[in-house]
N, CA and C atoms as an extended XYZ file, in Angstrom:
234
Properties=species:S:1:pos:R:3:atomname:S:1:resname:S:1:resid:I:1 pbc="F F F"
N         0.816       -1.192        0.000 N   UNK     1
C         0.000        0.000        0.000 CA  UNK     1
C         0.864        1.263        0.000 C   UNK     1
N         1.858        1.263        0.908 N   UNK     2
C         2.719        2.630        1.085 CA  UNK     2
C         4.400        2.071        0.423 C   UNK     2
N         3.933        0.996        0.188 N   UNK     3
C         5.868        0.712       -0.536 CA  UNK     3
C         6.610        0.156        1.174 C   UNK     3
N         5.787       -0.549        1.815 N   UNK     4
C         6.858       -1.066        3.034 CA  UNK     4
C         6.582       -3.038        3.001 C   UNK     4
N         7.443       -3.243        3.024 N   UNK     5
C         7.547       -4.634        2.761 CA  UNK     5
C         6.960       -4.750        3.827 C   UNK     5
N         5.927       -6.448        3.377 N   UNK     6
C         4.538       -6.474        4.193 CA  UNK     6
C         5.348       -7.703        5.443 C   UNK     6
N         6.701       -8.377        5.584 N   UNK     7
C         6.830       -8.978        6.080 CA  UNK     7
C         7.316       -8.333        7.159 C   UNK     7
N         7.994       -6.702        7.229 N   UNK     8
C         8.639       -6.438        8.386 CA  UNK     8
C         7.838       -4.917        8.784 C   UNK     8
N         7.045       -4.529        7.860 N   UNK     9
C         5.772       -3.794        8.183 CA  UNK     9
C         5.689       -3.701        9.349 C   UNK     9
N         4.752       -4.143        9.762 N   UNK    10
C         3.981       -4.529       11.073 CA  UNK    10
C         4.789       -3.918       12.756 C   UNK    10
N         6.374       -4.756       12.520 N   UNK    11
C         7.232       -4.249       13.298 CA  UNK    11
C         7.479       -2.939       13.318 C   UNK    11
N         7.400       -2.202       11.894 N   UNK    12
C         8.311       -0.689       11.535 CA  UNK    12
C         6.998       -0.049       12.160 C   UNK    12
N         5.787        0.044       11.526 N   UNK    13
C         4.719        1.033       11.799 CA  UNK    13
C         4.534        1.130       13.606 C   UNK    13
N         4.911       -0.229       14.359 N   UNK    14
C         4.987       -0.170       15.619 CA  UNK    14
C         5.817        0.550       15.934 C   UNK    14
N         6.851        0.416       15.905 N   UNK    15
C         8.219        1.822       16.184 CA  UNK    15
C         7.534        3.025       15.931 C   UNK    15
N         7.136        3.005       15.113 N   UNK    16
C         6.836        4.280       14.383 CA  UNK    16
C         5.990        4.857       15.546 C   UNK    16
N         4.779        4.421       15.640 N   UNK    17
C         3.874        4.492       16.549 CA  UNK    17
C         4.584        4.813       18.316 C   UNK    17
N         4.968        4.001       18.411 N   UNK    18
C         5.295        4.688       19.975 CA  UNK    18
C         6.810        5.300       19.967 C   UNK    18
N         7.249        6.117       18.632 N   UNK    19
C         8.066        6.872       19.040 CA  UNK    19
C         9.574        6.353       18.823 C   UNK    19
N         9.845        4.815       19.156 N   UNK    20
C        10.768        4.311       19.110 CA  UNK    20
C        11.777        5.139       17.639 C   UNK    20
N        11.333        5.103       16.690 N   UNK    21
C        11.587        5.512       15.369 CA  UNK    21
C        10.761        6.688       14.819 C   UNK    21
N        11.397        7.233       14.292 N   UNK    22
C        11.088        8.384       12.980 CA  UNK    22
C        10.553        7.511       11.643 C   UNK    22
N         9.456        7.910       10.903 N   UNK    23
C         9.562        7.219        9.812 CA  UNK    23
C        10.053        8.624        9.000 C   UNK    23
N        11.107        8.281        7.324 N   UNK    24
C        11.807        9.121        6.476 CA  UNK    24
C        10.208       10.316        6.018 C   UNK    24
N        10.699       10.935        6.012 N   UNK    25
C         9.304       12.559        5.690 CA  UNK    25
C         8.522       11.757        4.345 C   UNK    25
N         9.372       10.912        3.667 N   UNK    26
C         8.954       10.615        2.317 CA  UNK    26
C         7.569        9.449        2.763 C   UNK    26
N         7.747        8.147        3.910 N   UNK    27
C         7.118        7.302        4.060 CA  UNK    27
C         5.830        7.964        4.809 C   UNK    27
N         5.841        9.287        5.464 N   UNK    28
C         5.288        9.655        6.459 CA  UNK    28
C         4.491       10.306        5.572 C   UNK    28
N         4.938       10.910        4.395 N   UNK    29
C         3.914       11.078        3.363 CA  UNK    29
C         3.100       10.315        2.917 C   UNK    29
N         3.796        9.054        2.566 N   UNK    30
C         2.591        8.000        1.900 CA  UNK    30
C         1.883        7.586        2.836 C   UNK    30
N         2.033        7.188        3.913 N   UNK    31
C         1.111        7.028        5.308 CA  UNK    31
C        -0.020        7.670        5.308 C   UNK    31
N         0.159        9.662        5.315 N   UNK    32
C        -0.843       10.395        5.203 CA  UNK    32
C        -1.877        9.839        4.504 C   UNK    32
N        -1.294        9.867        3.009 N   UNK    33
C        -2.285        9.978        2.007 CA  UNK    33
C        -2.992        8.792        2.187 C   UNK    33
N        -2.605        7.622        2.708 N   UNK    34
C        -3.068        5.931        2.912 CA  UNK    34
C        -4.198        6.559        4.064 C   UNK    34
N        -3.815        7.311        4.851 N   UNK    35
C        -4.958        7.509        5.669 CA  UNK    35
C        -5.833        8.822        5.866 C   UNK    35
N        -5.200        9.081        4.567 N   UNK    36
C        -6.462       10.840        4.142 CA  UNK    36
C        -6.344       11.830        5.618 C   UNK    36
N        -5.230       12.180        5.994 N   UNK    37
C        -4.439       13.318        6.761 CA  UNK    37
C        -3.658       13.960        6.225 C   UNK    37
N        -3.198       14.693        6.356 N   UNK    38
C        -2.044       15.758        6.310 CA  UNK    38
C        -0.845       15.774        7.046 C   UNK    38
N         0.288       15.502        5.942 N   UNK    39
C         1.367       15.249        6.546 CA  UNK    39
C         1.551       15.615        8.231 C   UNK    39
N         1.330       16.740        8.493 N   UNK    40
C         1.732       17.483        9.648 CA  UNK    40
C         0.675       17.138       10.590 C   UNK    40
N        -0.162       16.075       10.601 N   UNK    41
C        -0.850       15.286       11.155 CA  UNK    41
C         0.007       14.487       12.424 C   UNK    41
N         1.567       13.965       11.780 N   UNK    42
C         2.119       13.194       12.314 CA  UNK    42
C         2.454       13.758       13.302 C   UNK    42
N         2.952       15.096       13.030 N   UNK    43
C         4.220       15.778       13.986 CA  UNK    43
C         3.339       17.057       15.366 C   UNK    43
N         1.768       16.382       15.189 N   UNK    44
C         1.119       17.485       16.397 CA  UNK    44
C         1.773       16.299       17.567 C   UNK    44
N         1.808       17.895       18.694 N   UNK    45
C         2.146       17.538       19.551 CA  UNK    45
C         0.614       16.916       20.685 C   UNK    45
N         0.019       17.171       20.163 N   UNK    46
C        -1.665       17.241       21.157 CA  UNK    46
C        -2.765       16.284       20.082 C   UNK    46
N        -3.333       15.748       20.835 N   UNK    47
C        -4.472       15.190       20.161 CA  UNK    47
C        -5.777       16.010       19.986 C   UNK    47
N        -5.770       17.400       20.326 N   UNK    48
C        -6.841       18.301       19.946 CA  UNK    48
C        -5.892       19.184       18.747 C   UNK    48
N        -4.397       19.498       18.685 N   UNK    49
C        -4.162       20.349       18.056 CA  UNK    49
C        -4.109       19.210       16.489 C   UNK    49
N        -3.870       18.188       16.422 N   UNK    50
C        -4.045       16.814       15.422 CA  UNK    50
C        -5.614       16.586       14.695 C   UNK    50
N        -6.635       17.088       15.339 N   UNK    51
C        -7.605       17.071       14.942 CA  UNK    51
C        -8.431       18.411       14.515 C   UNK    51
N        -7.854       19.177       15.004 N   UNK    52
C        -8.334       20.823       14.279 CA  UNK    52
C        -7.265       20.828       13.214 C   UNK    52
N        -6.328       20.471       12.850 N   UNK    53
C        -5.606       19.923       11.757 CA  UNK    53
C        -6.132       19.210       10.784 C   UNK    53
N        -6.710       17.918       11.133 N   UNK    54
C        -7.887       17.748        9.748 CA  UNK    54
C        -9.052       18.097        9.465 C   UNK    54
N        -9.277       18.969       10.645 N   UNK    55
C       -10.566       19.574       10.042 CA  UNK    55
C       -10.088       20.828        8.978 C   UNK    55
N        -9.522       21.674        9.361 N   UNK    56
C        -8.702       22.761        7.685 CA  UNK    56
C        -7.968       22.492        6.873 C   UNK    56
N        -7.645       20.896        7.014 N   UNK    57
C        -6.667       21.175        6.115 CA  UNK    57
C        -7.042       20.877        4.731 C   UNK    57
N        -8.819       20.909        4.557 N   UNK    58
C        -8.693       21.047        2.857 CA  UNK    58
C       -10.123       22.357        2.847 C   UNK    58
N        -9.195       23.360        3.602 N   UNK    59
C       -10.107       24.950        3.646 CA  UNK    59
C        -9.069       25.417        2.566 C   UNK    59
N        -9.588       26.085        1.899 N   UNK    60
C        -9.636       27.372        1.107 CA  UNK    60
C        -8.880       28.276        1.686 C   UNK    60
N        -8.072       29.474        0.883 N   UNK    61
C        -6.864       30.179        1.626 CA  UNK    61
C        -8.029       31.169        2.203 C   UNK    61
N        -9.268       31.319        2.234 N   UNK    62
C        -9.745       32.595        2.595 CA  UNK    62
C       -10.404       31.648        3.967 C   UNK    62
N       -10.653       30.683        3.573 N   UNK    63
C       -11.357       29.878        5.259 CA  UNK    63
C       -10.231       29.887        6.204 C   UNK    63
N        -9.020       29.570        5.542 N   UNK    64
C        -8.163       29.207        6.639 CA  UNK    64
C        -7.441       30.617        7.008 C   UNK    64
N        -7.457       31.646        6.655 N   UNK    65
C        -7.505       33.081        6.790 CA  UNK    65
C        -8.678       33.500        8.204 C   UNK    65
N        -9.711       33.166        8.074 N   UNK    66
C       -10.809       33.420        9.100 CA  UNK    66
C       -10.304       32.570       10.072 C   UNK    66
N        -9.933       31.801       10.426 N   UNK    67
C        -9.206       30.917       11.120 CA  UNK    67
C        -8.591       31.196       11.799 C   UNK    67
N        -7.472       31.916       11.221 N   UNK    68
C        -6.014       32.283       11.313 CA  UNK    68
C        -6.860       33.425       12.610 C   UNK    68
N        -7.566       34.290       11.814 N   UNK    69
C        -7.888       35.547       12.392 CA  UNK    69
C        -8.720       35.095       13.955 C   UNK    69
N        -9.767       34.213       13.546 N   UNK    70
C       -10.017       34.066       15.120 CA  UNK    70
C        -9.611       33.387       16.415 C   UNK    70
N        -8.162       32.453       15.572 N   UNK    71
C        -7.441       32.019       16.409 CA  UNK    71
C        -6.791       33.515       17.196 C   UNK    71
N        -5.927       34.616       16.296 N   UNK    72
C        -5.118       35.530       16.905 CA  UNK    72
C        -6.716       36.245       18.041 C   UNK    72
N        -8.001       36.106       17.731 N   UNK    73
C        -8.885       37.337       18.640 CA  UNK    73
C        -8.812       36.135       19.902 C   UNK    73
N        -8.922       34.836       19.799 N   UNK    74
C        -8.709       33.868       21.013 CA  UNK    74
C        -7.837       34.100       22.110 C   UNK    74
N        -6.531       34.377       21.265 N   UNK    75
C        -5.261       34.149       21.800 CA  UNK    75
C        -5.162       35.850       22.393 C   UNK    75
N        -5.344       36.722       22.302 N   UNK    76
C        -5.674       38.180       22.637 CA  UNK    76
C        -6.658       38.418       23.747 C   UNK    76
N        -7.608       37.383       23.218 N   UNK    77
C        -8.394       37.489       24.831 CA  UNK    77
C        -7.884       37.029       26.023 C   UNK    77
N        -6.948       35.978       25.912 N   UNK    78
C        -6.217       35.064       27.085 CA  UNK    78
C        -5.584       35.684       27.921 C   UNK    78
């Protein structure tokens, strides 16, 4: 599916998963797309900031602009 040999698979995506290992930016790409995320899916640090991540990431530069903007009136109120 992503180009990882299916016999030692299993082991790598586990590393992968708890950290043990980095997968190369290139595999971490095909991963995404295997699971309809966005690269930078991988690299949130939070499981709320990972999921407001796929919710924009197929907004429009003017949605993700309104975004942008009511994140900064959020962050101003704090």
């Amino acid at each position: 599916m992503i180009g990882i040999d299916e016999g030692c698979s299993s082991a790598r995506i586990s590393r992968y998963e708890t950290g043990a290992h980095l997968p190369p930016f290139e595999t971490a790409e095909l991963l995404a797309q295997a699971l309809n995320v966005p690269v930078e899916f991988f690299y949130c640090r939070s499981d709320e900031l990972a999921a407001l991540l796929c919710e924009v990431a197929h907004f429009s530069a003017d949605e993700l602009a309104r975004v942008r903007n009511a994140a900064k009136r959020i962050a101003k109120a704090r």
